[in-house]
N, C-alpha and C positions, 0 to 999 in steps of 0.2 A: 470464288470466281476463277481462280488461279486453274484449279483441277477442271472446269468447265471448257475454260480456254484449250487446257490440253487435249480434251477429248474431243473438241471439236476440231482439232489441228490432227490430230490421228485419224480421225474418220474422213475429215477433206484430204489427207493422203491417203489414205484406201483405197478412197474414190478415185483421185487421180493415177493410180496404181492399176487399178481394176481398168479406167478407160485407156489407158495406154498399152495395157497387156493385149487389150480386143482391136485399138488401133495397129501393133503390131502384126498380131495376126492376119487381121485383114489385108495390111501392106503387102503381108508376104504371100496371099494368096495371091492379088495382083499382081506380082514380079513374077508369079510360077506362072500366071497367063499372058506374061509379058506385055503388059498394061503397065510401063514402067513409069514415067509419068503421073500416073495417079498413085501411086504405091509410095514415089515422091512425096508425093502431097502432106501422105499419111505420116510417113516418116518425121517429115518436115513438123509437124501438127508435135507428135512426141516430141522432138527435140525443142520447140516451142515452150511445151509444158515447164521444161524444166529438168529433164531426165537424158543422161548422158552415159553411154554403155561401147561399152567394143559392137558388142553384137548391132548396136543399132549404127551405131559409125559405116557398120562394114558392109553391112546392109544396104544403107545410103549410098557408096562408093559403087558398091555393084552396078544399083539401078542407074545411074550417073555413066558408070562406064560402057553400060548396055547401049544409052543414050549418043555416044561419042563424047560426051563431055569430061575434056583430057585435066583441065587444072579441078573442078569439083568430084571428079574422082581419085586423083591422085589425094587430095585433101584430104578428103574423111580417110582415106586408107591408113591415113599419115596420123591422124588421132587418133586410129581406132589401134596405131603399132605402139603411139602414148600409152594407152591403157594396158595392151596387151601385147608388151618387146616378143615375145615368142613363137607367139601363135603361126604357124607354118601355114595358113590358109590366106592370114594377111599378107605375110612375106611373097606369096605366090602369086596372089592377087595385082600386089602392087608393080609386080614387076614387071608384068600385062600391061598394065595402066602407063610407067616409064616409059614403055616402050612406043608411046605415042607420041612422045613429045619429041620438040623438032632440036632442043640444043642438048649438043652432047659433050659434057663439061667433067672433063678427069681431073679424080680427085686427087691430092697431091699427096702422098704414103707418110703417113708419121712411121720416124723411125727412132732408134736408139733409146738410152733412160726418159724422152720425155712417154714414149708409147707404153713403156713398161712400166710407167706409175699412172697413166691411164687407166689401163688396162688391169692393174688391180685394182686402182678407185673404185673399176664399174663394174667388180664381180660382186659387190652389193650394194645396197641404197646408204641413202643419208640415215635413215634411222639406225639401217645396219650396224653400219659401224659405231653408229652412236654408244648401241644395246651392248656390241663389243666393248666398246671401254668401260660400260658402268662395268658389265661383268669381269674385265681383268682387276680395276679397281676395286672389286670385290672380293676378288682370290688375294690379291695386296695386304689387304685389310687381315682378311684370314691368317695367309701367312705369316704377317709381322708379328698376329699374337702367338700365335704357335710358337715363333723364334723368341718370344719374349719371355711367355711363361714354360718353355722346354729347357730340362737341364741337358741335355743328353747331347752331346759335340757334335755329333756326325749327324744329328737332328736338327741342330741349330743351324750348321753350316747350309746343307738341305733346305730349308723354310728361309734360310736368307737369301738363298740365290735364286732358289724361284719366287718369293716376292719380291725381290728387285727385277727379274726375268718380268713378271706378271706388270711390274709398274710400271717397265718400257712396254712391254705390248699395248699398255692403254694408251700410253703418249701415241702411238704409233697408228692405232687406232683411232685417237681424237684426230691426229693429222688429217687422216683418209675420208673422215667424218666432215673438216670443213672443207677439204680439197673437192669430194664429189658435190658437197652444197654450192660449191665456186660454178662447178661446172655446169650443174644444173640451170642455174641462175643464167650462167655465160652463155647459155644454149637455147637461141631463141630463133626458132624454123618459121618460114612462112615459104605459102607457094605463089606462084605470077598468078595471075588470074588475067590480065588483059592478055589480050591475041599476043600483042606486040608491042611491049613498053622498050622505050630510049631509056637506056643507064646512064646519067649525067658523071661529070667528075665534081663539079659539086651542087648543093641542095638549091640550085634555082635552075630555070628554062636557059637563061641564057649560055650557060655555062654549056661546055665541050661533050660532045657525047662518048662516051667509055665503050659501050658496047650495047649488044642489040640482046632482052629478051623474048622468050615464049610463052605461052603459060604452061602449066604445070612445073614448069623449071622451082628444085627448090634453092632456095639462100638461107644464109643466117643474118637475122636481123642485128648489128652493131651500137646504130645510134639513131635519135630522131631530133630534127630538126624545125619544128612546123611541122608542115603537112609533106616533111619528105622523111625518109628513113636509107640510111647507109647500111647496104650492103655487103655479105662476101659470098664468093663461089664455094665450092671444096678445090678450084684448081686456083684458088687463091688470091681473084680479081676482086675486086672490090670498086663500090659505084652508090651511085644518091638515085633512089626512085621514090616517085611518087606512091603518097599509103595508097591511094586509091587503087593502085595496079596489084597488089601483093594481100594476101590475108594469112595473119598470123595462128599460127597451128595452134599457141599452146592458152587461147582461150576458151575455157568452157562454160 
């Protein structure tokens, strides 16, 4: 029964595979005749299914931005930079889209040792560095036998210093390892999506207003409250809005 099941689970992915490749295409012949609204549709249909891609993110964003629609295109640009940090067509793209929105919010320059442990954290991923430590713990391990079973002084000395070298690399490594998981975690983007949402100072109506957003504005989500979540800028404001106004980037 077990194998049965499998194979019908492979062959209703094919299928779904198969109708979203031709949904796809379809979309895109629509946007090349600037039928962008229905090309939407199609899109919308894919992402429906279940199936989540730069390509189809970026796609989205486009017909969205053709549309004028300033916060559902800057959004998907903003997933599709999730998936794919590099891509110079998104960076290009979205910076088109930015440029529509009405608040313009400077971001405040991290400087000194906190930027520069940043900044190596996120020259690679969590696994990265993960993969780093099993492998200096590795050369460690190596080493130590070598120093154990070598009679030879200037060998011994040699395999001790770099397995000791090699077992702080790992520490150093696992550091980096839970520091970018911290950050990851801590990094939680959503963009406005109402016209014009009130920034409370705190999570109810009656409370003080902070300041005024736009949509497409993006924030980092902090904390939730009920049906409110606290805010911050990059110029370092921070405020209580309503879920409803805001959609968070990093569900897919």
């Amino acid at each position: 029964m077990k194998n049965i099941s499998y194979i019908l689970i492979f062959l209703f992915g094919t299928l779904v595979f198969a109708q979203n490749h031709q949904l796809f295409d379809e979309a895109n012949a629509l946007y090349n005749e600037a039928n962008y609204t229905e090309a939407l549709v199609k899109y919308k249909t894919i992402l429906d299914s279940g199936e989540h891609s730069a390509e189809l993110y970026f796609n989205m964003a486009n017909a969205h931005y053709k549309l004028n629609h300033i916060a559902p295109s800057i959004f998907y640009y903003e997933k599709a930079l999730l998936l794919k940090p590099n891509d110079k067509d998104i960076q290009n793209n979205i910076a088109f889209a930015r440029n529509m929105t009405v608040d313009a919010i400077d971001a405040v320059p991290e400087v000194g040792i906190s930027k520069l442990i940043k900044n190596v954290t996120n020259t690679m991923s969590f696994d990265g560095w993960a993969k780093a430590a099993v492998i200096f713990v590795v050369f460690f391990v190596i080493l130590f036998i070598v120093y154990y079973f070598t009679y030879s002084t200037s060998k011994k000395r040699f395999a001790f210093v770099t397995s000791n070298v090699s077992l702080l690399l790992a520490i150093v490594a696992l550091v980096f390892a839970f520091h970018k998981f911290k950050l990851v975690e801590k990094d939680q983007p959503a963009i406005v999506f109402a016209q014009e949402t009130k920034i409370k100072s705190e999570p109810n109506l009656r409370s003080a207003e902070a300041f005024v957003l736009h949509e497409g504005t993006k924030v980092q989500v902090l904390d939730t409250v009920s049906n409110w979540k606290k805010i911050k800028l990059s110029d370092g404001k921070t405020g209580w809005v309503l879920d409803d106004d805001i959609k968070m980037l990093k569900t897919f």
